[in-house]
Structures are given as C-alpha cells and as structure tokens.
Gaussian input, Z-matrix of N, CA and C with variables (Angstrom, degrees):
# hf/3-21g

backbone

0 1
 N
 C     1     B1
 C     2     B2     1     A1
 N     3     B3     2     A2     1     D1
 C     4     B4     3     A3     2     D2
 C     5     B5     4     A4     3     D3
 N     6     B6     5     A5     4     D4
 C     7     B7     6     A6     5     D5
 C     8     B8     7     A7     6     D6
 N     9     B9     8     A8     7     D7
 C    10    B10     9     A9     8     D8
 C    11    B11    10    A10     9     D9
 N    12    B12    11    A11    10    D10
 C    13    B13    12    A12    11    D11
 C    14    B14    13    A13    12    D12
 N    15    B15    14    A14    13    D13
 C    16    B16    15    A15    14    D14
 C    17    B17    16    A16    15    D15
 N    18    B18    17    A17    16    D16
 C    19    B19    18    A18    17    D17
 C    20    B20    19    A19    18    D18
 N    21    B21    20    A20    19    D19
 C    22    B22    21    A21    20    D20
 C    23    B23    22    A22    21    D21
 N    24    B24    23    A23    22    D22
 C    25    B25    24    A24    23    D23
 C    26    B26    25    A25    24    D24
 N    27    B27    26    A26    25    D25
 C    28    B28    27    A27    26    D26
 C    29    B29    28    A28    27    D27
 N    30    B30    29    A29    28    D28
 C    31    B31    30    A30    29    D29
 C    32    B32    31    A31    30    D30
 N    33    B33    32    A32    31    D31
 C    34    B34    33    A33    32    D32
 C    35    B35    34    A34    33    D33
 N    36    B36    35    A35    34    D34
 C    37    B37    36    A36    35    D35
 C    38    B38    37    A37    36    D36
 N    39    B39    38    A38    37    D37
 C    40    B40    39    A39    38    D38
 C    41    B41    40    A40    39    D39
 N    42    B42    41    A41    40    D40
 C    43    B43    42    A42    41    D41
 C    44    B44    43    A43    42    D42
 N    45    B45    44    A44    43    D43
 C    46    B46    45    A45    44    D44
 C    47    B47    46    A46    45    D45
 N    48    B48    47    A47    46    D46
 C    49    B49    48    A48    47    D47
 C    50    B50    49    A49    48    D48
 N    51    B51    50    A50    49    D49
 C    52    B52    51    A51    50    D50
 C    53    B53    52    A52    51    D51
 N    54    B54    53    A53    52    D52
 C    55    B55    54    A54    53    D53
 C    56    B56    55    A55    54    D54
 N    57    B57    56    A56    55    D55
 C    58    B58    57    A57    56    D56
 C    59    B59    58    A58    57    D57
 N    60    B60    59    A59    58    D58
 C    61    B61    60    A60    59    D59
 C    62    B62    61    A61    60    D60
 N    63    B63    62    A62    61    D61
 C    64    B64    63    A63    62    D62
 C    65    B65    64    A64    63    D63
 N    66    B66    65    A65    64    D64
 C    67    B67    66    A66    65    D65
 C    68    B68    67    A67    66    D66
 N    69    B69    68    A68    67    D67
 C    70    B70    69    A69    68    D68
 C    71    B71    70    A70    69    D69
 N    72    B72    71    A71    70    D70
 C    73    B73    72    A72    71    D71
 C    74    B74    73    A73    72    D72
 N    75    B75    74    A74    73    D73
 C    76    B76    75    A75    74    D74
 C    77    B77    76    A76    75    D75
 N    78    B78    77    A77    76    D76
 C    79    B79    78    A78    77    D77
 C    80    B80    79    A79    78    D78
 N    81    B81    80    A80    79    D79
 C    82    B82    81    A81    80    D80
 C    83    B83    82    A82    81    D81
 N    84    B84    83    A83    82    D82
 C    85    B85    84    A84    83    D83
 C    86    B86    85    A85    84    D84
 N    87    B87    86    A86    85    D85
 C    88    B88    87    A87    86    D86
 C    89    B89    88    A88    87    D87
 N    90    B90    89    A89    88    D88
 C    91    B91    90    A90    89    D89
 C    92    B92    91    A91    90    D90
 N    93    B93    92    A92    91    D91
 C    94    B94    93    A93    92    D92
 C    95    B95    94    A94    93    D93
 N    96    B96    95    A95    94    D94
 C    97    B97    96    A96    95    D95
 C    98    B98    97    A97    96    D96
 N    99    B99    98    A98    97    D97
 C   100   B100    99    A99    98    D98
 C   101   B101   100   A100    99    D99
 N   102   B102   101   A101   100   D100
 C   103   B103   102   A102   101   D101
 C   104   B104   103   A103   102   D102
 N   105   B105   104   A104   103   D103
 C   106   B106   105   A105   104   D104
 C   107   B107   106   A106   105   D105
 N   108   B108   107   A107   106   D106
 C   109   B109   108   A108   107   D107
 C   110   B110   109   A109   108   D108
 N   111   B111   110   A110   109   D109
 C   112   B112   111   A111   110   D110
 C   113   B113   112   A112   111   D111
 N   114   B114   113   A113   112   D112
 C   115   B115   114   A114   113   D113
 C   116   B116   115   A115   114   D114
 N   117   B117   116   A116   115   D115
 C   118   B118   117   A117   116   D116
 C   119   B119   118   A118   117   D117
 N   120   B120   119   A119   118   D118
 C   121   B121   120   A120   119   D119
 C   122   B122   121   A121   120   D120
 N   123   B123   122   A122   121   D121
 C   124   B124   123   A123   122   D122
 C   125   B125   124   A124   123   D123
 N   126   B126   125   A125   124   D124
 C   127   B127   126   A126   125   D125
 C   128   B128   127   A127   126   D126
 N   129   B129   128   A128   127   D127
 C   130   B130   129   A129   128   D128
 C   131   B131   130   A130   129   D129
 N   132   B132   131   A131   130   D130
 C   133   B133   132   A132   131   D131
 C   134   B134   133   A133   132   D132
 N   135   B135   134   A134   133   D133
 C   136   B136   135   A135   134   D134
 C   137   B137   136   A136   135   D135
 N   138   B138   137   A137   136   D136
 C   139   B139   138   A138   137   D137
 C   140   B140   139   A139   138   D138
 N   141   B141   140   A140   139   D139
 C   142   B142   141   A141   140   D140
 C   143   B143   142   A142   141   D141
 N   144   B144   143   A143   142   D142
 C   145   B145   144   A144   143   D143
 C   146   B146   145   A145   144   D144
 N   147   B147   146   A146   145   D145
 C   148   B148   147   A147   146   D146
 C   149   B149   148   A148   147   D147
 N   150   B150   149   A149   148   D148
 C   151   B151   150   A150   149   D149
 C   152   B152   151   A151   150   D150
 N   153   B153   152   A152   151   D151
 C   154   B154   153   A153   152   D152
 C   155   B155   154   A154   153   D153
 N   156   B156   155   A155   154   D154
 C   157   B157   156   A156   155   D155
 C   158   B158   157   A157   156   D156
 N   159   B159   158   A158   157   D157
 C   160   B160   159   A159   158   D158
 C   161   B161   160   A160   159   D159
 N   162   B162   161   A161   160   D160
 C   163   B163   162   A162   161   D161
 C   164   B164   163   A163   162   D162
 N   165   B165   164   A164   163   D163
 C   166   B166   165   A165   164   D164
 C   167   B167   166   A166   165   D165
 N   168   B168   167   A167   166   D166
 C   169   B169   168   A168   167   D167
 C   170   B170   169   A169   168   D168
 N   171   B171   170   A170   169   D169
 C   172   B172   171   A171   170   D170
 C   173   B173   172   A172   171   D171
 N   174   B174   173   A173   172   D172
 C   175   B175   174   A174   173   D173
 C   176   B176   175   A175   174   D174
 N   177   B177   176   A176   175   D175
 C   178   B178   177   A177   176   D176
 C   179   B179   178   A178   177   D177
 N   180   B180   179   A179   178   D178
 C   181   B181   180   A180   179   D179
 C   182   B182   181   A181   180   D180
 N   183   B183   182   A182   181   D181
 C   184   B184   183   A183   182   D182
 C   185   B185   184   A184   183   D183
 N   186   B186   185   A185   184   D184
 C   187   B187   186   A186   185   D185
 C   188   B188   187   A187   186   D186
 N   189   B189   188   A188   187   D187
 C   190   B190   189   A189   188   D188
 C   191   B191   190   A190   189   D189
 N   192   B192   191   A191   190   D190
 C   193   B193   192   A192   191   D191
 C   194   B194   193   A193   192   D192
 N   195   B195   194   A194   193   D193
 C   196   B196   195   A195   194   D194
 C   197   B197   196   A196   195   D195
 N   198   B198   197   A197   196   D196
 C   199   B199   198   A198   197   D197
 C   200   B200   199   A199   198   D198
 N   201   B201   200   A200   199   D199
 C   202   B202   201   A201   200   D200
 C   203   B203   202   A202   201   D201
 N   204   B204   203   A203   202   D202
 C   205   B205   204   A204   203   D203
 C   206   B206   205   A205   204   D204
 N   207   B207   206   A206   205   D205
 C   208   B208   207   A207   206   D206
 C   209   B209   208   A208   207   D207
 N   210   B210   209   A209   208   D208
 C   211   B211   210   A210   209   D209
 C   212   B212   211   A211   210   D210
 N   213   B213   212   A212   211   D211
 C   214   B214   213   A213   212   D212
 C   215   B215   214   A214   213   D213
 N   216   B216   215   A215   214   D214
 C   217   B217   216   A216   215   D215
 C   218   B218   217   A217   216   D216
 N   219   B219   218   A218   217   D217
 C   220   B220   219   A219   218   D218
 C   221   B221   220   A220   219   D219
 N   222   B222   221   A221   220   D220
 C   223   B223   222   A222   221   D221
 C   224   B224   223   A223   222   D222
 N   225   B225   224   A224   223   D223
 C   226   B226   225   A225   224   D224
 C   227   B227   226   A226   225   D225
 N   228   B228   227   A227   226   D226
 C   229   B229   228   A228   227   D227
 C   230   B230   229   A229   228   D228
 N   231   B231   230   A230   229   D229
 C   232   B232   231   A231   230   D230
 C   233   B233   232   A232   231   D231
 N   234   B234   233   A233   232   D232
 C   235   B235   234   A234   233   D233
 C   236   B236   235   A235   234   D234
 N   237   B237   236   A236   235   D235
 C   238   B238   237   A237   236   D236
 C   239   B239   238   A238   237   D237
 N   240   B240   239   A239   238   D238
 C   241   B241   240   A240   239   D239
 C   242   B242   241   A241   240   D240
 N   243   B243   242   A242   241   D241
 C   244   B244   243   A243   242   D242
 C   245   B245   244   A244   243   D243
 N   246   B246   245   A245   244   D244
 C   247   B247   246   A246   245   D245
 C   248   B248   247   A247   246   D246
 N   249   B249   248   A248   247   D247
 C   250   B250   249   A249   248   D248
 C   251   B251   250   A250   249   D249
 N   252   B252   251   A251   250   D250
 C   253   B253   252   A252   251   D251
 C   254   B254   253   A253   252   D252
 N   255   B255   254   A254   253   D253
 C   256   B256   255   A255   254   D254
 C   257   B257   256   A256   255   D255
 N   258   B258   257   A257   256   D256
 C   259   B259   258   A258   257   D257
 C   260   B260   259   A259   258   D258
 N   261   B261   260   A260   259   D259
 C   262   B262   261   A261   260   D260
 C   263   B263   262   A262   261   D261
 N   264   B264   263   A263   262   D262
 C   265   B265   264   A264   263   D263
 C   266   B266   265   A265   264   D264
 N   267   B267   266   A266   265   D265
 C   268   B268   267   A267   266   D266
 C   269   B269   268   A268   267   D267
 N   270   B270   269   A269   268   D268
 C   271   B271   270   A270   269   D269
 C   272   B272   271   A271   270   D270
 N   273   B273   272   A272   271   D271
 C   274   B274   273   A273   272   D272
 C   275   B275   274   A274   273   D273
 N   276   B276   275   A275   274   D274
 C   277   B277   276   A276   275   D275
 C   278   B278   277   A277   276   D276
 N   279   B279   278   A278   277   D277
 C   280   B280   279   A279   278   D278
 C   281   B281   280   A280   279   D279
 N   282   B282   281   A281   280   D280
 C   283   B283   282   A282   281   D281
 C   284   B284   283   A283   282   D282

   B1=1.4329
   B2=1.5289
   B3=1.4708
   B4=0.9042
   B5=1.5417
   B6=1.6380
   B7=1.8991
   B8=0.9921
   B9=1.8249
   B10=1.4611
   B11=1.6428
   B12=1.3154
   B13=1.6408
   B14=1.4338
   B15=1.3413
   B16=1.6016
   B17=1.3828
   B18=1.6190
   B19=1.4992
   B20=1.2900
   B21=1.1290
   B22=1.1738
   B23=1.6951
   B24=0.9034
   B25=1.4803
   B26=1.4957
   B27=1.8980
   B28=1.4069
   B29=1.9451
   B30=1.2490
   B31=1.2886
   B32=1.4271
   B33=1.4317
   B34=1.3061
   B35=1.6802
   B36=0.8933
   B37=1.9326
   B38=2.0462
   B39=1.2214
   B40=1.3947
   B41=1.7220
   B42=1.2404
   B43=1.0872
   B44=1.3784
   B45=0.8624
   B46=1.3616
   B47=1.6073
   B48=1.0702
   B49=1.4917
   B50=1.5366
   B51=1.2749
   B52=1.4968
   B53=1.9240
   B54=1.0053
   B55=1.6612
   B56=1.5703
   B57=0.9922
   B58=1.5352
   B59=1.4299
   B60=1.2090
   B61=2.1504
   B62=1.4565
   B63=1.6440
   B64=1.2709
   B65=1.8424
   B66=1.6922
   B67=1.5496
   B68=1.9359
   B69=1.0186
   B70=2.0456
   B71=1.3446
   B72=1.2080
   B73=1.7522
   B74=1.8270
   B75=1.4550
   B76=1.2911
   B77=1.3097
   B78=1.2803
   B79=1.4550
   B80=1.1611
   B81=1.5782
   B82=1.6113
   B83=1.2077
   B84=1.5532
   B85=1.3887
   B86=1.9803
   B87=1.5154
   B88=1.3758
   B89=1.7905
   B90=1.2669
   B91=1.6134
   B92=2.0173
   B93=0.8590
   B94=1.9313
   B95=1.2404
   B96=1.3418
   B97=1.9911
   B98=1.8740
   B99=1.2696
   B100=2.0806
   B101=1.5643
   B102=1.5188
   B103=0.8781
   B104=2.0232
   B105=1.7928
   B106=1.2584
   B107=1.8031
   B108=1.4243
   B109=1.9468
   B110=1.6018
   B111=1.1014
   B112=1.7108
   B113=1.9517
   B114=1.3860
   B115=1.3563
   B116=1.6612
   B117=1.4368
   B118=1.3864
   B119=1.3249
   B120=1.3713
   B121=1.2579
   B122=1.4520
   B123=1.5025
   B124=1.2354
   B125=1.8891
   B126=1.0121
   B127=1.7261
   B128=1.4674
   B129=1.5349
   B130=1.5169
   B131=2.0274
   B132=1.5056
   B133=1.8984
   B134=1.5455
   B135=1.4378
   B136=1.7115
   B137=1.0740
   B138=1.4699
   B139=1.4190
   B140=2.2103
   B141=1.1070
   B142=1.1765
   B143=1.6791
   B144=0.8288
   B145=1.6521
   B146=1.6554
   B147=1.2852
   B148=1.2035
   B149=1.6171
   B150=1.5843
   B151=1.5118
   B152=1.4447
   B153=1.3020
   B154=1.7090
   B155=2.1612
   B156=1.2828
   B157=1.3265
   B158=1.2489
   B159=1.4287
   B160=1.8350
   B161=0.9930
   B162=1.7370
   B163=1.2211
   B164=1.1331
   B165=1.4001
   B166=1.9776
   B167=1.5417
   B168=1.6692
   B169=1.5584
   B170=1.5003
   B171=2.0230
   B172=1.9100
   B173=1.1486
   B174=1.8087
   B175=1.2266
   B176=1.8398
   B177=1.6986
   B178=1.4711
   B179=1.6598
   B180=0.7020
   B181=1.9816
   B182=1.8885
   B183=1.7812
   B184=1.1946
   B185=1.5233
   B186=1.4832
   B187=1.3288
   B188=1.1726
   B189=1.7081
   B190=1.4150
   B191=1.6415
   B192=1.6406
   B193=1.3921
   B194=1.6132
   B195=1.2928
   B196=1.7766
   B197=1.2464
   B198=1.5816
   B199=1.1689
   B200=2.0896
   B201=1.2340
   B202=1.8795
   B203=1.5904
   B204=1.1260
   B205=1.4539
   B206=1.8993
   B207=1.4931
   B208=1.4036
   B209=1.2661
   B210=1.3158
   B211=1.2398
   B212=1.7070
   B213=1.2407
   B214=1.8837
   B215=1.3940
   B216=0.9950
   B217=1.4277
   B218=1.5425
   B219=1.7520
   B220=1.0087
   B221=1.7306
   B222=1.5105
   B223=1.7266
   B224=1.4845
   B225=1.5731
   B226=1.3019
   B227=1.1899
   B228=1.3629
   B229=1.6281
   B230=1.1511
   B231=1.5632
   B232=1.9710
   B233=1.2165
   B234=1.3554
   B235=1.4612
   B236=1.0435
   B237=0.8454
   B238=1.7232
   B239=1.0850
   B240=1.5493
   B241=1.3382
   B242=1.8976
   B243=1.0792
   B244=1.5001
   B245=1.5985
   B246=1.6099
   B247=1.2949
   B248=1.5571
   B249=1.9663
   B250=1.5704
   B251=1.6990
   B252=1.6051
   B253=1.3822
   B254=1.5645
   B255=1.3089
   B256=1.5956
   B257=1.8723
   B258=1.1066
   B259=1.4553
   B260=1.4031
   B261=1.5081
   B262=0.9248
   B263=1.3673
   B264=1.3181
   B265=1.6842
   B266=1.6722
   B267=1.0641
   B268=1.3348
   B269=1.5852
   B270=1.0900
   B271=1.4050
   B272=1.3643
   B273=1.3958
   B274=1.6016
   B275=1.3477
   B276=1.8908
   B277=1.6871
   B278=1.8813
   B279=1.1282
   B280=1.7017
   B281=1.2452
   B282=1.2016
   B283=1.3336
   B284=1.5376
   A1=111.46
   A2=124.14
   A3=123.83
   A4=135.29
   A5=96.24
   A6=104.09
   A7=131.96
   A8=108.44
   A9=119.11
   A10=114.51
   A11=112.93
   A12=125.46
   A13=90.80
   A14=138.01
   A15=121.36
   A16=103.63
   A17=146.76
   A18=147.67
   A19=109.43
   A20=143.16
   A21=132.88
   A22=113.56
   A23=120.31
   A24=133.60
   A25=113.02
   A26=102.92
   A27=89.84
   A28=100.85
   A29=135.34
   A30=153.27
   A31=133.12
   A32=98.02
   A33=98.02
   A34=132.05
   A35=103.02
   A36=109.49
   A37=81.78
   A38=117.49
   A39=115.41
   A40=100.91
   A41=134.17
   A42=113.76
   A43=118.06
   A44=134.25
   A45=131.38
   A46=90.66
   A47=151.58
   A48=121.61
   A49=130.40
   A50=109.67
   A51=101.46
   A52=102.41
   A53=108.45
   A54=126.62
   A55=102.86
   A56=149.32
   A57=138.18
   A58=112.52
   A59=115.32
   A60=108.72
   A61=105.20
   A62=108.94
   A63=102.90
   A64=132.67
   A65=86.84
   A66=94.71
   A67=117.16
   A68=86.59
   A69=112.89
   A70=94.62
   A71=98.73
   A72=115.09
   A73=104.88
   A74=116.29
   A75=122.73
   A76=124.58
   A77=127.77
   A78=149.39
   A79=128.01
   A80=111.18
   A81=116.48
   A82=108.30
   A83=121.89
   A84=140.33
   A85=95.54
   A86=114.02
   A87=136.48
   A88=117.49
   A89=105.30
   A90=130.87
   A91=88.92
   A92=110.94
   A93=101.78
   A94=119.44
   A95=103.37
   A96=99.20
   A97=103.68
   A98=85.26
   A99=99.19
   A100=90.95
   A101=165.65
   A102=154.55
   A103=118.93
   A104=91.13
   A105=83.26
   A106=120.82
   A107=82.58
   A108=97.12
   A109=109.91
   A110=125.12
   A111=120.43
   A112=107.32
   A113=120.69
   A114=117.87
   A115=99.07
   A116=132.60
   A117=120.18
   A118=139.51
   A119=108.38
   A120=129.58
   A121=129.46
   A122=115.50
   A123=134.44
   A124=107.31
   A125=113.98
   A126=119.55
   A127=89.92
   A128=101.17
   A129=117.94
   A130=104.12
   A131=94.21
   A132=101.55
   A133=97.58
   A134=123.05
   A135=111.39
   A136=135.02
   A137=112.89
   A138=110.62
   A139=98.36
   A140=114.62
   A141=108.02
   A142=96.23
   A143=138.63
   A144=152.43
   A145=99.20
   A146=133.90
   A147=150.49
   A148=111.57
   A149=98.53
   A150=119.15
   A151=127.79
   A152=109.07
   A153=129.41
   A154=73.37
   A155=101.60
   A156=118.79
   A157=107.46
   A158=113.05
   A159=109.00
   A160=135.15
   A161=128.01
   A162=135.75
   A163=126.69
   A164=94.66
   A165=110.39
   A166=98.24
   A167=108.71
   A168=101.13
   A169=148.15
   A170=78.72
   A171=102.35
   A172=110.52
   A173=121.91
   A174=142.97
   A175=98.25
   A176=102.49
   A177=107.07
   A178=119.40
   A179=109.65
   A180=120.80
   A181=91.39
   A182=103.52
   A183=109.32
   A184=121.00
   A185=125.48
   A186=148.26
   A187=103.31
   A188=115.86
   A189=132.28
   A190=101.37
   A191=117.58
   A192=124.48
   A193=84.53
   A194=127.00
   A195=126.29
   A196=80.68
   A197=155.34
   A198=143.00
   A199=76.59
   A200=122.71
   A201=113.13
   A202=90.51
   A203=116.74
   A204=133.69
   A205=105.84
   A206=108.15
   A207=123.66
   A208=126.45
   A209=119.02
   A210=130.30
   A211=112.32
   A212=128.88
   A213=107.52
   A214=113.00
   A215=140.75
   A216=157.17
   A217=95.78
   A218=101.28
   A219=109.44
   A220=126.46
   A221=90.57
   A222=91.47
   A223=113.65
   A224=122.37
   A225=105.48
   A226=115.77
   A227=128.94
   A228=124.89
   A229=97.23
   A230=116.17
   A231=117.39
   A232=116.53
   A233=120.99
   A234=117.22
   A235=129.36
   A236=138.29
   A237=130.02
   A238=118.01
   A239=136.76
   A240=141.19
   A241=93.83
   A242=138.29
   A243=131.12
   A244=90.30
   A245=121.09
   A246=117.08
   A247=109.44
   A248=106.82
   A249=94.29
   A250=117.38
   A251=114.20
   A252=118.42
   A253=87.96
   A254=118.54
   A255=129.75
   A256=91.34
   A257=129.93
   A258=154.21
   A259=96.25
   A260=133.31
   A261=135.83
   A262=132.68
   A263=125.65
   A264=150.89
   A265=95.52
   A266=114.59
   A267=111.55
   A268=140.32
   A269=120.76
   A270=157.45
   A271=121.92
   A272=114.40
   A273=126.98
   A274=128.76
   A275=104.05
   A276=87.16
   A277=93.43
   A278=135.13
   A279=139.56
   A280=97.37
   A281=126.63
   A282=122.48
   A283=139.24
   D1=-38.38
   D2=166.60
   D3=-44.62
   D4=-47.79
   D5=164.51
   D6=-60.14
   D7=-19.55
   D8=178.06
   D9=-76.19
   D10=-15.79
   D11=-165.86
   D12=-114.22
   D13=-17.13
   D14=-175.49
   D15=83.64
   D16=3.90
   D17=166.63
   D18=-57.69
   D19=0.73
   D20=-159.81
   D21=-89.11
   D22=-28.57
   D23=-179.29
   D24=75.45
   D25=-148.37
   D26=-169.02
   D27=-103.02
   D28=6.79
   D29=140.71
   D30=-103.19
   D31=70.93
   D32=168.32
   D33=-65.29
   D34=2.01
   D35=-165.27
   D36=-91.30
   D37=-50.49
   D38=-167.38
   D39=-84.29
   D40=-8.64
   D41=157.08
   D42=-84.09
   D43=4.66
   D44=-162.80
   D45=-130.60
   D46=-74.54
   D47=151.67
   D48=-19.80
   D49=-36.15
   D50=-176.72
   D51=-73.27
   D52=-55.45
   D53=175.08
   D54=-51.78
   D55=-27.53
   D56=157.21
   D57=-81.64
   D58=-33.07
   D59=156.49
   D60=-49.67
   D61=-60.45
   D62=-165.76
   D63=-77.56
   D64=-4.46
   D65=160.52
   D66=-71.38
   D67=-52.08
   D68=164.30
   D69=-14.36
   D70=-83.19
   D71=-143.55
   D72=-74.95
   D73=-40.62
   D74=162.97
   D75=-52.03
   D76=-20.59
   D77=146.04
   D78=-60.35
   D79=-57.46
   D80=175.58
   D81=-54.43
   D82=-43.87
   D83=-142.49
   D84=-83.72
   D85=-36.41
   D86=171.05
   D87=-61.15
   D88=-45.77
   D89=-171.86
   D90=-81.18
   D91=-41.33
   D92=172.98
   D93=-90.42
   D94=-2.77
   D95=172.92
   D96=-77.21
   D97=-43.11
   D98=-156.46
   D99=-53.49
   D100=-35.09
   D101=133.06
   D102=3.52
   D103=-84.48
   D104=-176.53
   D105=-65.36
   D106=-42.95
   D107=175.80
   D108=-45.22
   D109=-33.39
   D110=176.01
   D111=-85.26
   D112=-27.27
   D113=179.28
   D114=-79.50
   D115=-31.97
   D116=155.11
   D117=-69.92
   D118=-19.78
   D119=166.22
   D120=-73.52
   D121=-49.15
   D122=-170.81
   D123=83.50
   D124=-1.11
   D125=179.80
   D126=-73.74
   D127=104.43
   D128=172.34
   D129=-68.49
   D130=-39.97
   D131=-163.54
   D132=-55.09
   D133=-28.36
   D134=178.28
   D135=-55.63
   D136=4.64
   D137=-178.70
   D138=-108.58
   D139=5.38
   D140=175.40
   D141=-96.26
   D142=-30.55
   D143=173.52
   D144=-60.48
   D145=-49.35
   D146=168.28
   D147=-18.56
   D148=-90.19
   D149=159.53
   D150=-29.42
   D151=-25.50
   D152=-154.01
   D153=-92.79
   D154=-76.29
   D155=-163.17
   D156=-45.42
   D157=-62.87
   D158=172.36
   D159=-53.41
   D160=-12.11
   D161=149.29
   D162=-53.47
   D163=-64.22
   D164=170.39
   D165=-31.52
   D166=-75.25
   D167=-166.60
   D168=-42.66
   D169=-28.51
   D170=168.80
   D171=-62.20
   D172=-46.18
   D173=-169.55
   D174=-42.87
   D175=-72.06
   D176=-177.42
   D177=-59.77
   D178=-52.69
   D179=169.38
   D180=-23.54
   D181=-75.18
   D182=-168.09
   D183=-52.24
   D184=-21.29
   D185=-173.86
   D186=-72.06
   D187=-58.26
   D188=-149.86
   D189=-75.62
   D190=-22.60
   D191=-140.86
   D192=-117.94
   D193=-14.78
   D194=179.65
   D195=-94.89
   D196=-77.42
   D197=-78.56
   D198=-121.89
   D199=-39.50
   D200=169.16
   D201=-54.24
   D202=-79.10
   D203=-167.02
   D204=-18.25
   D205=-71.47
   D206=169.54
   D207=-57.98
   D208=-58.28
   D209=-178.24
   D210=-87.36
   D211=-93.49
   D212=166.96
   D213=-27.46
   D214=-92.32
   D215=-141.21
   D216=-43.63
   D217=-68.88
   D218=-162.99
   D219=-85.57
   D220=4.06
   D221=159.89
   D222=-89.48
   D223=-35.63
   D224=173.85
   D225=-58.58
   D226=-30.60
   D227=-166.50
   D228=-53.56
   D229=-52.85
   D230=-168.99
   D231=-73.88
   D232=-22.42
   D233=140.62
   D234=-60.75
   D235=-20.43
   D236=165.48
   D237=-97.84
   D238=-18.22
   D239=170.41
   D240=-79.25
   D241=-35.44
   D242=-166.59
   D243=-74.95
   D244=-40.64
   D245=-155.28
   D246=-69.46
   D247=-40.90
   D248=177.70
   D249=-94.12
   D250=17.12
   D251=177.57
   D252=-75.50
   D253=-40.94
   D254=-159.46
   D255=-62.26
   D256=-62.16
   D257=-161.77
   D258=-69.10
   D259=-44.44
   D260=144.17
   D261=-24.46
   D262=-80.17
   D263=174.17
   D264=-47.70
   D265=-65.63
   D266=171.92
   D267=-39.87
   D268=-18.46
   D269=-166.29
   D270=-114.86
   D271=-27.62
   D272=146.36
   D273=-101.89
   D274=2.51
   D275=173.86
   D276=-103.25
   D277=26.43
   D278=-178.07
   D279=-52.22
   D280=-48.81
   D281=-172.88
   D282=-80.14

C-alpha cells in the first residue's frame, strides 16, 4: 500500500522491516494488557482473545527477524559477492 501512495522513501527494505518489528511489539505490548484489563473488567472471554493475540505477535517477531535476515543481510551478501566476482573478471581478462 505504501508503493501505491509513494511512502516508501529512499529505504524501503528498512521500512518495511522496521514496520513488522513495530507491528510485533504493538501486539506483544496488547497480548499483556488483556490480563490485567479482564481482572478490572471481569470479561472472563479476554483471555481466549489473548492466545489469538500472542500468536499474531510471535507470527510478526518471526516475520520481522526472517525479513532483516533475507532482505538486509542478504542483499549485502550479493553485493559483495557481485563486487569481488566484478574484481574477479577483471583480473582474468589482463591479458
């Protein structure tokens, strides 16, 4: 949705990693309220919503933690493997 509006800036790989952390933690942070919020409440059903929520949050954590991994990590690698293939090629065409 973002590409469709032009939000993306000039790093999109780190906005879009940063925004699945920050789905994460807005979740986790949601999944530890429903505890006290149902002992003030007396809404027994919030703890089936609970489970629902703390998944989700694992869900994003796990997203946020492939998608650095895949996407940062693994674009510099191909940048630096293209850079000394380049340094490479160069070095056998001398002749």
């Amino acid at each position: 949705m973002l590409a469709l509006t032009g939000q993306l800036g000039a790093k999109p790989i780190e906005k879009f990693t940063r925004g699945l952390g920050d789905r994460a933690l807005r979740l986790l942070l949601i999944t530890l309220c429903v505890t006290p919020l149902r002992k003030l409440t007396g809404w027994n059903s919030l703890i089936k919503l609970r489970r629902m929520l703390g998944l989700f949050a694992f869900f994003y954590a796990c997203l946020h933690v492939l998608s650095h991994l895949a996407l940062l990590l693994g674009y510099r690698l191909w940048v630096n493997y293209l850079s000394k293939l380049k340094i490479d090629l160069r070095a056998t065409n001398t002749g």
